[in-house]
PyMOL Python script that loads the backbone (N, CA, C, O; Angstrom):
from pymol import cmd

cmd.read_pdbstr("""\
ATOM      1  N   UNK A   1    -184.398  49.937 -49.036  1.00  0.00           N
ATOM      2  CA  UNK A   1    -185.223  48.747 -49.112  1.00  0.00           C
ATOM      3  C   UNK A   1    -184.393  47.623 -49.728  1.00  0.00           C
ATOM      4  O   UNK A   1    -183.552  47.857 -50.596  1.00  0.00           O
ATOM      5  N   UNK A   2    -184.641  46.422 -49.270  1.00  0.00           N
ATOM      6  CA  UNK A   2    -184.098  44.991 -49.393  1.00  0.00           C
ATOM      7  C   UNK A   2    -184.725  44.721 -51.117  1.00  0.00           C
ATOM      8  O   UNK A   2    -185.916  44.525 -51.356  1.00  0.00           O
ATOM      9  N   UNK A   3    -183.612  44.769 -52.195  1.00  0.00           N
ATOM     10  CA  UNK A   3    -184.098  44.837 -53.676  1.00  0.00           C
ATOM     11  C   UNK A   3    -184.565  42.978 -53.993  1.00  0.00           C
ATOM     12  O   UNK A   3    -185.187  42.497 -54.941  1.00  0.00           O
ATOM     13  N   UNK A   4    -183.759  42.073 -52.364  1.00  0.00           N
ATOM     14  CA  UNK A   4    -184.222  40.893 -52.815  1.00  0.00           C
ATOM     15  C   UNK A   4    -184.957  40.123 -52.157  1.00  0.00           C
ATOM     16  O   UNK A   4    -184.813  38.901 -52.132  1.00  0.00           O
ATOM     17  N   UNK A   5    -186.167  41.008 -51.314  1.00  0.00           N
ATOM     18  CA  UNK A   5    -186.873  40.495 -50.106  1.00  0.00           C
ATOM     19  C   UNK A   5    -188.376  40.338 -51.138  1.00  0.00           C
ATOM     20  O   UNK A   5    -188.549  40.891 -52.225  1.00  0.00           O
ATOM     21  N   UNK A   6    -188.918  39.825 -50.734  1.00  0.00           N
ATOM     22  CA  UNK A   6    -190.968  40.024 -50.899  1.00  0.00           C
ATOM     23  C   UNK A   6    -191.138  40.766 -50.235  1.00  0.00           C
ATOM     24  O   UNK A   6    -190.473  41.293 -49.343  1.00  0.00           O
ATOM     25  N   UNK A   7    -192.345  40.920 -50.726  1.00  0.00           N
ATOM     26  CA  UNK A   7    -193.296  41.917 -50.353  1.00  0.00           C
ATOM     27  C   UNK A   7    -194.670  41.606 -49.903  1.00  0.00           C
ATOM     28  O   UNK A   7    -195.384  41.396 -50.883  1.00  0.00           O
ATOM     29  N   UNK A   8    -195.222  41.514 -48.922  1.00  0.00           N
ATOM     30  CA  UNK A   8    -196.356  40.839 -48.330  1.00  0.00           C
ATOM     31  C   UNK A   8    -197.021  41.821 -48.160  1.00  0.00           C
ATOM     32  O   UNK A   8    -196.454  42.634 -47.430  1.00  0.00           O
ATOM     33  N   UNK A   9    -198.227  42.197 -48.599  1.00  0.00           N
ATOM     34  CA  UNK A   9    -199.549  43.258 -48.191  1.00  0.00           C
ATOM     35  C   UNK A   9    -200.657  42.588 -47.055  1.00  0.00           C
ATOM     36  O   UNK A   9    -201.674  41.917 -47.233  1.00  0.00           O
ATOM     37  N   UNK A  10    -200.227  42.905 -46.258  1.00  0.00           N
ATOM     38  CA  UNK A  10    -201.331  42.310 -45.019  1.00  0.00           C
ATOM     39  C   UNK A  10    -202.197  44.127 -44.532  1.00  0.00           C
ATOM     40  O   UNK A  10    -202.721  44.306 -43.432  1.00  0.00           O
ATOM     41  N   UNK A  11    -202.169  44.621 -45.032  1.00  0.00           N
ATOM     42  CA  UNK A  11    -203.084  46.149 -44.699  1.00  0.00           C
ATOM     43  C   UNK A  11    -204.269  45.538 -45.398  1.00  0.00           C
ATOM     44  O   UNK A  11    -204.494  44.897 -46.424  1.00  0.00           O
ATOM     45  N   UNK A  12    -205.155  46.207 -44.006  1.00  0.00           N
ATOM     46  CA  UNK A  12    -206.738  46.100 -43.755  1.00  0.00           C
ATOM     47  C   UNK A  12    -207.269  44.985 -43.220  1.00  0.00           C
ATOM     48  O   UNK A  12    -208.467  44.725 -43.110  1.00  0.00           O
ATOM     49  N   UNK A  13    -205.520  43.747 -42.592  1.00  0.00           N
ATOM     50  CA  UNK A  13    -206.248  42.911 -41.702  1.00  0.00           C
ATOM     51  C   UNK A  13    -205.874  43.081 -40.496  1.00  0.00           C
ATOM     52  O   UNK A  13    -204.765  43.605 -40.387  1.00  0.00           O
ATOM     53  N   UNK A  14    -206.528  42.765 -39.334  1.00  0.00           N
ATOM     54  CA  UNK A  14    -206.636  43.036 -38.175  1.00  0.00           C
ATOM     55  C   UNK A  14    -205.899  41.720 -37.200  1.00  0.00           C
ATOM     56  O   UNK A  14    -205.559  40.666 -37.736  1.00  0.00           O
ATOM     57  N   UNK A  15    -205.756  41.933 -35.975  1.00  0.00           N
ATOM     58  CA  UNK A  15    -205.195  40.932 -35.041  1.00  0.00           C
ATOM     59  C   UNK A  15    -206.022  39.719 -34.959  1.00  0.00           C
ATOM     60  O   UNK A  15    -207.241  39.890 -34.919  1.00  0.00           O
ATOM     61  N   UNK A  16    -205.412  38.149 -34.916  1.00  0.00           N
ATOM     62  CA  UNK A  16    -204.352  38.040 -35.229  1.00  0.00           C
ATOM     63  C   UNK A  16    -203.803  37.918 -36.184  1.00  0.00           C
ATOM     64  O   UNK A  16    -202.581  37.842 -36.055  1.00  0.00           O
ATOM     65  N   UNK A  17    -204.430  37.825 -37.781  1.00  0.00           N
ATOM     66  CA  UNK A  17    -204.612  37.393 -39.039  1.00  0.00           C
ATOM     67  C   UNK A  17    -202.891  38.054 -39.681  1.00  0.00           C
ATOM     68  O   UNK A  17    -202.027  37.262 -40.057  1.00  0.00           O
ATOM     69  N   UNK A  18    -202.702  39.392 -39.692  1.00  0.00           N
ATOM     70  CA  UNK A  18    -201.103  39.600 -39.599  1.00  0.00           C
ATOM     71  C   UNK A  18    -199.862  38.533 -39.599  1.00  0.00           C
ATOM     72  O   UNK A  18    -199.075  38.111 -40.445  1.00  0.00           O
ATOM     73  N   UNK A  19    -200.113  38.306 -38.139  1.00  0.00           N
ATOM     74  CA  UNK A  19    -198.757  37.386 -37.646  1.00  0.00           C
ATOM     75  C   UNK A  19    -199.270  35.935 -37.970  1.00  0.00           C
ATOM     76  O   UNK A  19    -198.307  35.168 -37.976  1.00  0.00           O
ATOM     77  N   UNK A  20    -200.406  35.322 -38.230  1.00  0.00           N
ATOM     78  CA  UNK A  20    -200.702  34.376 -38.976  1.00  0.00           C
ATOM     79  C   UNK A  20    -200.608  34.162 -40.602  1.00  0.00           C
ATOM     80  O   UNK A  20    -200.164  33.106 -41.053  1.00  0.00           O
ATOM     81  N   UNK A  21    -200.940  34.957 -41.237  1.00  0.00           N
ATOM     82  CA  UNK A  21    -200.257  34.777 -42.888  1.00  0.00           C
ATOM     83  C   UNK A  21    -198.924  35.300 -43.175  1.00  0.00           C
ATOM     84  O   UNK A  21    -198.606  35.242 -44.363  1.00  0.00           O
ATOM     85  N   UNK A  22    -197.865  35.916 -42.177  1.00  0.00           N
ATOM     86  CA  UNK A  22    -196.558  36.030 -41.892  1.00  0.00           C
ATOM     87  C   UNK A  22    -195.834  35.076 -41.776  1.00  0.00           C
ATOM     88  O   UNK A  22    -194.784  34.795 -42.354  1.00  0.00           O
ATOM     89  N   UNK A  23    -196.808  34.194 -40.464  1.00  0.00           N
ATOM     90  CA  UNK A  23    -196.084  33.153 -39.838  1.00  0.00           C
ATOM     91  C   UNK A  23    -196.470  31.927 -41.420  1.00  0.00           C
ATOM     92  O   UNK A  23    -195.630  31.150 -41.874  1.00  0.00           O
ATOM     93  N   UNK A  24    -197.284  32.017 -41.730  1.00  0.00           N
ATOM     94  CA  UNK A  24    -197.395  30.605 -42.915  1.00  0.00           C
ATOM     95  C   UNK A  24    -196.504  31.456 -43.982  1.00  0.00           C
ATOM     96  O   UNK A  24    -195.323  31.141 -43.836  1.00  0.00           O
ATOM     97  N   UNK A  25    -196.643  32.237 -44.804  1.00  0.00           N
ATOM     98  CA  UNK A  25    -195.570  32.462 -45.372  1.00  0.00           C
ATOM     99  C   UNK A  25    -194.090  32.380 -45.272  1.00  0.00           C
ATOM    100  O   UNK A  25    -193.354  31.720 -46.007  1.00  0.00           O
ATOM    101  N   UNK A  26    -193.750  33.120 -44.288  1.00  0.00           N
ATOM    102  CA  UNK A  26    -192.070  32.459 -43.339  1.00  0.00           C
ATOM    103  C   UNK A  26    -191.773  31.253 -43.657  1.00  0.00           C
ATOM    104  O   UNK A  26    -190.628  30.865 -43.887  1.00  0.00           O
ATOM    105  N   UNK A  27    -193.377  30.167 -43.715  1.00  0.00           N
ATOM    106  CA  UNK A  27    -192.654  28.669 -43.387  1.00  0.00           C
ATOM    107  C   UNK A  27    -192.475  28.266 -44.779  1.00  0.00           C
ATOM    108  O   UNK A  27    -192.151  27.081 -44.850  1.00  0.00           O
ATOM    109  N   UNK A  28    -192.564  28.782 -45.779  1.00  0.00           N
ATOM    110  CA  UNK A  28    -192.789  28.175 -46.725  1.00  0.00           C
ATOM    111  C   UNK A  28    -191.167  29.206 -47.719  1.00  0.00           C
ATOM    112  O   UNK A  28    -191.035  29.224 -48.943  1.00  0.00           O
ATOM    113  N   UNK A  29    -190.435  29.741 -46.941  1.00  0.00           N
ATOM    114  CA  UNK A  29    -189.252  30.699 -47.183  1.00  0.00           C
ATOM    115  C   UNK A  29    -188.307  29.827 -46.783  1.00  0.00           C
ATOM    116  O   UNK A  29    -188.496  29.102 -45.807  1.00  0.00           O
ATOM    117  N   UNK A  30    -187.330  29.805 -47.404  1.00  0.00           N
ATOM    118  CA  UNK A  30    -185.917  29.416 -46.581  1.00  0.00           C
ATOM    119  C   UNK A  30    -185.333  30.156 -45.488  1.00  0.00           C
ATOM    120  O   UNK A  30    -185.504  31.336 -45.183  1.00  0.00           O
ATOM    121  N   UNK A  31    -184.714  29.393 -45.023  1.00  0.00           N
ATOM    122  CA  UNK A  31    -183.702  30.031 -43.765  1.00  0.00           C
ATOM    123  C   UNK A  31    -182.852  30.900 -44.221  1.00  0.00           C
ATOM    124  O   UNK A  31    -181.966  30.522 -44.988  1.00  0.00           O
ATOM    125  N   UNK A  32    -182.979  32.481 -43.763  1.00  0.00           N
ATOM    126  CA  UNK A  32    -182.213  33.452 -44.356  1.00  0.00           C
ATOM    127  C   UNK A  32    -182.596  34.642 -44.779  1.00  0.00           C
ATOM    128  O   UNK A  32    -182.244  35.801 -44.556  1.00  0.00           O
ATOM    129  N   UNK A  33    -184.133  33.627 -46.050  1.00  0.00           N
ATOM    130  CA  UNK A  33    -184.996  34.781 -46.929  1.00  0.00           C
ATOM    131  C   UNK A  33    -185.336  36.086 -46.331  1.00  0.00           C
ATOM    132  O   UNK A  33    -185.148  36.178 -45.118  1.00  0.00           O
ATOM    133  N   UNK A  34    -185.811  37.134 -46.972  1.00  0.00           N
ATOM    134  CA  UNK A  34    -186.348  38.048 -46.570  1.00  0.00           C
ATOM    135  C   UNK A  34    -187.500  38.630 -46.856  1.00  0.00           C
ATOM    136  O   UNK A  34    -187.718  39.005 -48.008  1.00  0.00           O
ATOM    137  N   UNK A  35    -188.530  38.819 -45.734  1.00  0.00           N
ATOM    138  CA  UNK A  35    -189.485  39.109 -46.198  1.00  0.00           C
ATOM    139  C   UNK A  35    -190.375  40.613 -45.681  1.00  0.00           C
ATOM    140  O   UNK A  35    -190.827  40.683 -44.538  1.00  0.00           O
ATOM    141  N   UNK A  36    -190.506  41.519 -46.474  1.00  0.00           N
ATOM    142  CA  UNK A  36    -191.426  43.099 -46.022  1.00  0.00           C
ATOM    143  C   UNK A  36    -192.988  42.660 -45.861  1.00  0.00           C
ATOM    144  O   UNK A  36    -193.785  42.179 -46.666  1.00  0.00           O
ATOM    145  N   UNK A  37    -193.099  43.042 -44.425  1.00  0.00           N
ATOM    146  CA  UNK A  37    -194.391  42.964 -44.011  1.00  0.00           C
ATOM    147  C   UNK A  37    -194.985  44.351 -44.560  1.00  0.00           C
ATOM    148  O   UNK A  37    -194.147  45.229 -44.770  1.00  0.00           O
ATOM    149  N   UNK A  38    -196.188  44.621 -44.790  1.00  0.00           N
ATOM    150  CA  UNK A  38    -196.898  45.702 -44.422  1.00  0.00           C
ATOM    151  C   UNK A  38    -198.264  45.584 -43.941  1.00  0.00           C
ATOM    152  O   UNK A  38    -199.087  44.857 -44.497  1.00  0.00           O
ATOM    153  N   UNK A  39    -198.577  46.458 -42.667  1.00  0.00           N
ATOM    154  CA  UNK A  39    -199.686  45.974 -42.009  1.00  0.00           C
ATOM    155  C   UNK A  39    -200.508  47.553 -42.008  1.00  0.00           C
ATOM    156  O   UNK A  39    -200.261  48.525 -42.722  1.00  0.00           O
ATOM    157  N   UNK A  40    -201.369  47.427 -41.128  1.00  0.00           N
ATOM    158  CA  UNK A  40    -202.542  48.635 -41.366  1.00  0.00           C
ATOM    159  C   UNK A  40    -202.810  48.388 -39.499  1.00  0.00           C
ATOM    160  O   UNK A  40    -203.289  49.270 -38.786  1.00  0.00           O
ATOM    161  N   UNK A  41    -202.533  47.510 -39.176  1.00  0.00           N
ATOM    162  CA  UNK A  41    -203.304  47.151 -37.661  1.00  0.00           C
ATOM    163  C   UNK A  41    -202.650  47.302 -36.674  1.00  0.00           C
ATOM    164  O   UNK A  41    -202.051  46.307 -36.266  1.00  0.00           O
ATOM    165  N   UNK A  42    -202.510  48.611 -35.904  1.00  0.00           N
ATOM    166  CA  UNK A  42    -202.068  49.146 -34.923  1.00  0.00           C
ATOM    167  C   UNK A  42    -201.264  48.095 -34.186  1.00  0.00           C
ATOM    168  O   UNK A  42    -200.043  48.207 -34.083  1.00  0.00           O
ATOM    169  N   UNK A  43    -201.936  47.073 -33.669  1.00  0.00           N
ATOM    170  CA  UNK A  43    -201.234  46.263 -32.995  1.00  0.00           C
ATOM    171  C   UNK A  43    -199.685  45.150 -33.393  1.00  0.00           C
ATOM    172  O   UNK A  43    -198.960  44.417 -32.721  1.00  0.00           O
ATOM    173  N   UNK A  44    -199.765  45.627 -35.066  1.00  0.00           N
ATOM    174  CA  UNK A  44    -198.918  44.837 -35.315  1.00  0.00           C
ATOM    175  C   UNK A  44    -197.132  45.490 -34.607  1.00  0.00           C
ATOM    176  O   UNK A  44    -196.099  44.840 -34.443  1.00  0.00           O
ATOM    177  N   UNK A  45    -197.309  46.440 -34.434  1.00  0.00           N
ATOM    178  CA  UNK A  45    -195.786  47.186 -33.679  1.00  0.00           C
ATOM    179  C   UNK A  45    -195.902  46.409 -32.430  1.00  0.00           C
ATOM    180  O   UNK A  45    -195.183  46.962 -31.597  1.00  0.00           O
ATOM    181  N   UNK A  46    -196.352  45.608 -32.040  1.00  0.00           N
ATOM    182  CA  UNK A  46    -196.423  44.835 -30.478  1.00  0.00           C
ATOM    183  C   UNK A  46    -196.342  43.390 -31.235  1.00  0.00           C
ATOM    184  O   UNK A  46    -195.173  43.032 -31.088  1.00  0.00           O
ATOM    185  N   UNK A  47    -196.995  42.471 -31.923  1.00  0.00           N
ATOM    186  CA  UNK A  47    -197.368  41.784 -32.270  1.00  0.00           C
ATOM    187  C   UNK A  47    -196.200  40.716 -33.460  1.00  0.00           C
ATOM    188  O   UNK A  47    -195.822  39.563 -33.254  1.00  0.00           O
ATOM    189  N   UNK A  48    -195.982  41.320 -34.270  1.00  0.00           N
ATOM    190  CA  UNK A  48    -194.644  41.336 -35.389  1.00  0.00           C
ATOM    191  C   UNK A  48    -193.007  41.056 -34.787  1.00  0.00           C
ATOM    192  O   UNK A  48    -192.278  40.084 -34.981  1.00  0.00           O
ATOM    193  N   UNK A  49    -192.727  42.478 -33.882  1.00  0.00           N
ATOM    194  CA  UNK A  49    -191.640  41.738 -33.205  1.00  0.00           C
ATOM    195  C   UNK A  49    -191.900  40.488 -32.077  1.00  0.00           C
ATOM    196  O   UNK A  49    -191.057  39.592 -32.109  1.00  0.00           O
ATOM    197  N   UNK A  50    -192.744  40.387 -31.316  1.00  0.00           N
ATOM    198  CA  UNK A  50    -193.007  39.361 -30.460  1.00  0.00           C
ATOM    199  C   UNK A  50    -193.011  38.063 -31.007  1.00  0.00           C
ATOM    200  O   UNK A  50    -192.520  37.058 -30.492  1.00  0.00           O
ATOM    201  N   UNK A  51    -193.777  38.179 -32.414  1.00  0.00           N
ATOM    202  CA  UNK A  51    -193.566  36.660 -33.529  1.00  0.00           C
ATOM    203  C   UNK A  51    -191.965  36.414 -33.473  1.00  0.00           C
ATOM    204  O   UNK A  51    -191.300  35.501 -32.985  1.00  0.00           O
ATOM    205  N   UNK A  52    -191.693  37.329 -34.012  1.00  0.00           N
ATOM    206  CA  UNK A  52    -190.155  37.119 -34.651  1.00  0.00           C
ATOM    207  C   UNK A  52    -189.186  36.631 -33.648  1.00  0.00           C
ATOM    208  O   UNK A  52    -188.317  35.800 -33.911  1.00  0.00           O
ATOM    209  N   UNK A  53    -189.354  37.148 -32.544  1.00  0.00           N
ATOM    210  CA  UNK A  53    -188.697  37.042 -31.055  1.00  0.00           C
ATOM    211  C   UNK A  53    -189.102  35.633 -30.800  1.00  0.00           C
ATOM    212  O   UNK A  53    -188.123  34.895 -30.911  1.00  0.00           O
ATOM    213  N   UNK A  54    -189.990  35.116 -30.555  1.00  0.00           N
ATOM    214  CA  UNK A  54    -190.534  33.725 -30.328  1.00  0.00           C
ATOM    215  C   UNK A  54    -190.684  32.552 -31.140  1.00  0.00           C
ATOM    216  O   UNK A  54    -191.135  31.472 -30.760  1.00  0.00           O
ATOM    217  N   UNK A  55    -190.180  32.911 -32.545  1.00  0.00           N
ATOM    218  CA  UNK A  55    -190.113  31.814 -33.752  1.00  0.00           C
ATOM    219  C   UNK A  55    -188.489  31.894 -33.900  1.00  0.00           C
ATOM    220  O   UNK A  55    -188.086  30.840 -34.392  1.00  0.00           O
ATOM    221  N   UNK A  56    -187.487  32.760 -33.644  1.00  0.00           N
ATOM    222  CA  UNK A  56    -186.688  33.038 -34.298  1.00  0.00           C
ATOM    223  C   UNK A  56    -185.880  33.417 -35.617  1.00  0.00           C
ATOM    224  O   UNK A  56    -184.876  32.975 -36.176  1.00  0.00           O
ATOM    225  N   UNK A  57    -186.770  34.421 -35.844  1.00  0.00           N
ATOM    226  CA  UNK A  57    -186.722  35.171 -36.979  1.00  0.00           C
ATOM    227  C   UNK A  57    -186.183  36.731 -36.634  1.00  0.00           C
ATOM    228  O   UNK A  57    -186.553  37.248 -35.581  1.00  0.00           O
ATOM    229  N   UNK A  58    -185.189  37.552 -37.667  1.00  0.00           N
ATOM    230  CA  UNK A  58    -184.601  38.374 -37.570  1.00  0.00           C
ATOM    231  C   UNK A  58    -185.331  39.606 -37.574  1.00  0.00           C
ATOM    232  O   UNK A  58    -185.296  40.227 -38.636  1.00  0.00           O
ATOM    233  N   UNK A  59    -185.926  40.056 -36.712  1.00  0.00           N
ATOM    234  CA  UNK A  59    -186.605  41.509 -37.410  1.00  0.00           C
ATOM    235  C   UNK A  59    -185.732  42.856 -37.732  1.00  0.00           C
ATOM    236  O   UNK A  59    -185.703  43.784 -36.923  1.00  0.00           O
ATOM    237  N   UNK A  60    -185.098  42.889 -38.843  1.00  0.00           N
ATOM    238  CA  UNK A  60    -184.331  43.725 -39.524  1.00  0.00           C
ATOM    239  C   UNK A  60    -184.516  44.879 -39.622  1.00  0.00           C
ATOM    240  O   UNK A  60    -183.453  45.408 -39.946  1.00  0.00           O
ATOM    241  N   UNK A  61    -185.663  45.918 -39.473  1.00  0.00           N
ATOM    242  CA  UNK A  61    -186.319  46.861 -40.135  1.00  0.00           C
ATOM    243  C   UNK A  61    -187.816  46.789 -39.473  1.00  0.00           C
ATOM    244  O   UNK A  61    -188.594  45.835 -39.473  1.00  0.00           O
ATOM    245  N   UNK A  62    -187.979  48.139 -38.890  1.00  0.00           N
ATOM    246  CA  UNK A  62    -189.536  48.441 -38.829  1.00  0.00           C
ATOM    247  C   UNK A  62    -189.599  49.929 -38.870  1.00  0.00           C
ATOM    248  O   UNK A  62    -188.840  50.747 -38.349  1.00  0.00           O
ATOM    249  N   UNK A  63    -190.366  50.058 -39.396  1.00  0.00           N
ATOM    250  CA  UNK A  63    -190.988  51.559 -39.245  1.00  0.00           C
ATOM    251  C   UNK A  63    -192.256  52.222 -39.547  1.00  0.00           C
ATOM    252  O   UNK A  63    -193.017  51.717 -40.373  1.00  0.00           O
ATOM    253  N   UNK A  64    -192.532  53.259 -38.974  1.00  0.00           N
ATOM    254  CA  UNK A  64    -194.374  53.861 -39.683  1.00  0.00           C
ATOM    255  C   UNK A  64    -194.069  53.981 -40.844  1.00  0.00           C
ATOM    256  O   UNK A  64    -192.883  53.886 -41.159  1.00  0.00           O
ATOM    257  N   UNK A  65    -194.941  54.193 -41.686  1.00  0.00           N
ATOM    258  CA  UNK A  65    -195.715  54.897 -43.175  1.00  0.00           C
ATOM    259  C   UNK A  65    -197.048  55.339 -42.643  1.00  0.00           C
ATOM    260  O   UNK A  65    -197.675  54.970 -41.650  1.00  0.00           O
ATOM    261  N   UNK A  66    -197.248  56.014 -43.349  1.00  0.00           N
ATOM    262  CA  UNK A  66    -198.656  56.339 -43.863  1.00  0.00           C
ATOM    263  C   UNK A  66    -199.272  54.972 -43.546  1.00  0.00           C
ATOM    264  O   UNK A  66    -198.916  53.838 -43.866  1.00  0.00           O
ATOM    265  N   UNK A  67    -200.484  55.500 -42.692  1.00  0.00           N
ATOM    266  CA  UNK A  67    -201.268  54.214 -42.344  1.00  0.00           C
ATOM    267  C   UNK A  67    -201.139  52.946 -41.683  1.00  0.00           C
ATOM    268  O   UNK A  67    -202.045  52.228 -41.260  1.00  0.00           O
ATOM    269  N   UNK A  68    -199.836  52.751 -41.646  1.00  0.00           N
ATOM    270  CA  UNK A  68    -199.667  51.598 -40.898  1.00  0.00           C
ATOM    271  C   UNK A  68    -197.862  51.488 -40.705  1.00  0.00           C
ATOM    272  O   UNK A  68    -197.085  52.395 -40.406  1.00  0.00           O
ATOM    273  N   UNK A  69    -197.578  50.093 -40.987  1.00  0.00           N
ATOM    274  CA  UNK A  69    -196.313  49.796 -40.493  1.00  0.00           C
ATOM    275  C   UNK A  69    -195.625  48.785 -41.716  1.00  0.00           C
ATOM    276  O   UNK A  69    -196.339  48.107 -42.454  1.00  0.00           O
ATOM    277  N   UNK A  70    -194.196  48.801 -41.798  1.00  0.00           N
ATOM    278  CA  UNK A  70    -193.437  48.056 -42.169  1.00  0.00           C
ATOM    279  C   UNK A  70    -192.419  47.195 -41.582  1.00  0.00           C
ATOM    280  O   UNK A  70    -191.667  47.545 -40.673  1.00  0.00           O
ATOM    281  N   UNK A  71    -192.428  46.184 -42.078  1.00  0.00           N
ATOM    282  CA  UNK A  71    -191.605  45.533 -41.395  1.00  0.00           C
ATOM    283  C   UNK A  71    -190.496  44.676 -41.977  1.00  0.00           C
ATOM    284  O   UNK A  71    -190.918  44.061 -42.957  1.00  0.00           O
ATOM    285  N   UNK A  72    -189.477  44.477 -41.763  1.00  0.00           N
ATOM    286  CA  UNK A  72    -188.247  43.634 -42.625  1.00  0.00           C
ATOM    287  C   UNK A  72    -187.717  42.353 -41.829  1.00  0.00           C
ATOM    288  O   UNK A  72    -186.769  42.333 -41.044  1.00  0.00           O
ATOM    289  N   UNK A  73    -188.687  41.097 -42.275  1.00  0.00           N
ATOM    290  CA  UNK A  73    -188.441  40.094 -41.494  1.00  0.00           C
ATOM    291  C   UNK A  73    -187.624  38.910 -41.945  1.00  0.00           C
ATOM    292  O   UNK A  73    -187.926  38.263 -42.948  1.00  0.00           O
ATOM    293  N   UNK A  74    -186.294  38.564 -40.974  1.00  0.00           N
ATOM    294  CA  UNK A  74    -185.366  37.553 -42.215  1.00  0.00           C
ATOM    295  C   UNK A  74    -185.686  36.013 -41.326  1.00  0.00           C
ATOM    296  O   UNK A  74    -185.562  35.878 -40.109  1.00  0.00           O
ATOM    297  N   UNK A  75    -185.969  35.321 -41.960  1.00  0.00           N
ATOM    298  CA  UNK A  75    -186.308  33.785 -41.880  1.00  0.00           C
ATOM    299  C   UNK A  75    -185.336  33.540 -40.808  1.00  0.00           C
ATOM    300  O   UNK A  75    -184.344  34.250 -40.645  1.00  0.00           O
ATOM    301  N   UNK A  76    -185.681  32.368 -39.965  1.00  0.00           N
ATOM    302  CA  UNK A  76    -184.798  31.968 -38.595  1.00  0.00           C
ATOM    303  C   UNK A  76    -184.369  30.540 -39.374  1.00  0.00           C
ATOM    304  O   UNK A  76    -183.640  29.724 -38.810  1.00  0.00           O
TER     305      UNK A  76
END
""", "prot")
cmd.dss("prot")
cmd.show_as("cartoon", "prot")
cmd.util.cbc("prot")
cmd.orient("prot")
């Protein structure tokens, strides 16, 4: 794990609310930063990289846990 990324708890919200308090957080990060998603909402493994892909942001890191998903997203 990234010892100098955030940590964002988005588990127990649903589509699209995820990639929307991602996407406002991101904007308010510098170019570079890093930031750990964690989601609960199935759809975010479709949803998360497609943001990142279409804003230009690095998606560094994803994987299951328990319950949901992580994600390691670096600022575009």
């Amino acid at each position: 794990m990234s010892a100098d990324a955030e940590t964002y708890d988005l588990r127990g919200l649903t589509c699209p609310l995820p990639v929307l308090r991602a996407s406002k957080r991101l904007a308010g990060m510098p170019s570079g930063a890093l930031l750990w998603v964690e989601t609960t909402d199935p759809l975010a493994v479709i949803d998360i990289p497609a943001f990142c892909k279409d804003n230009g942001h690095n998606l560094r890191e994803s994987y299951g846990v328990e319950g949901g998903h992580r994600f390691l997203i670096e600022r575009g």
